[in-house]
C-alpha positions as CSV (number, residue, x, y, z in Angstrom):
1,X,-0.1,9.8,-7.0
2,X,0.7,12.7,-5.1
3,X,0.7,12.8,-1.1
4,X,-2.7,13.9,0.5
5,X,-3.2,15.7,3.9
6,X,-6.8,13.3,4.1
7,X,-7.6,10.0,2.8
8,X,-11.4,9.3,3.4
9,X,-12.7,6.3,4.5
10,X,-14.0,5.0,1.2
11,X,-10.2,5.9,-0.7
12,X,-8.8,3.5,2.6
13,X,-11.5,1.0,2.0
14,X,-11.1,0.6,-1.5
15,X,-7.1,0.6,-0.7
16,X,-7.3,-2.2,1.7
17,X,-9.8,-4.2,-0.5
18,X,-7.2,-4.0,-3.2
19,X,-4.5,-5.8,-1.0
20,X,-6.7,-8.7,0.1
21,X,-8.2,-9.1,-3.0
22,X,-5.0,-9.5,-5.5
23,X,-1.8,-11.6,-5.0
24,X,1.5,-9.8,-5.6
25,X,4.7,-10.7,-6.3
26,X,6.9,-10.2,-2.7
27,X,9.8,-8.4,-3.7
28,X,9.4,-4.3,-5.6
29,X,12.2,-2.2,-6.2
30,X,10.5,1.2,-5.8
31,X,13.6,3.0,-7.3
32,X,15.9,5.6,-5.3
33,X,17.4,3.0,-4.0
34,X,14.1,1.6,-1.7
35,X,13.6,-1.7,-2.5
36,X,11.2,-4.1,-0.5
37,X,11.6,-7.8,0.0
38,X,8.8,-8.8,1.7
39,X,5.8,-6.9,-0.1
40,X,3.2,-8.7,2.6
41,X,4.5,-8.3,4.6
42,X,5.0,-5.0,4.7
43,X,1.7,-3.9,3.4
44,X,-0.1,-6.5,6.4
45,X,2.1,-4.7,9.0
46,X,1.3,-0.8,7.3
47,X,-2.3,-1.7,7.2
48,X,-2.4,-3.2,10.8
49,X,-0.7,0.5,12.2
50,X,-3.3,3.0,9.9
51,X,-6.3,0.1,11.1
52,X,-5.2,1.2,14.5
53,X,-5.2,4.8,14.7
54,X,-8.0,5.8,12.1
55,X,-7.8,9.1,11.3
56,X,-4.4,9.9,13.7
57,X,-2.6,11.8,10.7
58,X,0.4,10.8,11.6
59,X,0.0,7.8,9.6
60,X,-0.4,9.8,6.3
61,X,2.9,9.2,5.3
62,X,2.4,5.2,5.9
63,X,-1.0,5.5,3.8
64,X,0.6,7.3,0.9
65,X,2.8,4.8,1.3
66,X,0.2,2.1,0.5
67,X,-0.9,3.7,-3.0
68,X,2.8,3.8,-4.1
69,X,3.1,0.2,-3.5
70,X,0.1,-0.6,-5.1
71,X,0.9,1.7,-8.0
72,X,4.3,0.3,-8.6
73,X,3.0,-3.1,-8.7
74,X,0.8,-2.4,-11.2
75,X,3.5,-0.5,-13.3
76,X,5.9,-3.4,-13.1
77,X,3.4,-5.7,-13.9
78,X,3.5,-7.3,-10.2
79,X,0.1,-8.1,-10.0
80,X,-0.1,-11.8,-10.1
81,X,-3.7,-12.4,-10.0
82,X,-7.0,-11.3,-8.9
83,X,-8.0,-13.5,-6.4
């Protein structure tokens, strides 16, 4: 996914849906050296801040954030189960 100067609503709705609705494993390595060992919480605490400030764009880079997480989870077969 490439990074987006606006994410509407329904693209941050269907985002945070995603989260709640599937269990993860915790721990991603999301390659250049970033590697996240807590995947919960780090997604809770990302979604908490963009919840926050809707539509403050300086949370872009925290949302795009959210799809690469989800997408590498998915690629590395992450995805534990649908809940």
């Amino acid at each position: 996914m490439e990074f987006k100067t606006e994410y509407t609503n329904a693209e941050l709705a269907e985002l945070f849906a995603w989260f709640e609705s599937h269990k993860v494993e915790n721990v991603i390595d999301m390659g250049h050296g970033e590697k996240i060992i807590d995947v919960q919480k780090c997604v809770s605490s990302i979604m908490a801040q963009i919840k926050r400030h809707p539509g403050n764009p300086t949370y872009l880079g925290m949302t795009y954030k959210l799809f690469c997480i989800r997408e590498e989870l998915i690629n590395q077969g992450k995805v534990i189960e649908n809940s």
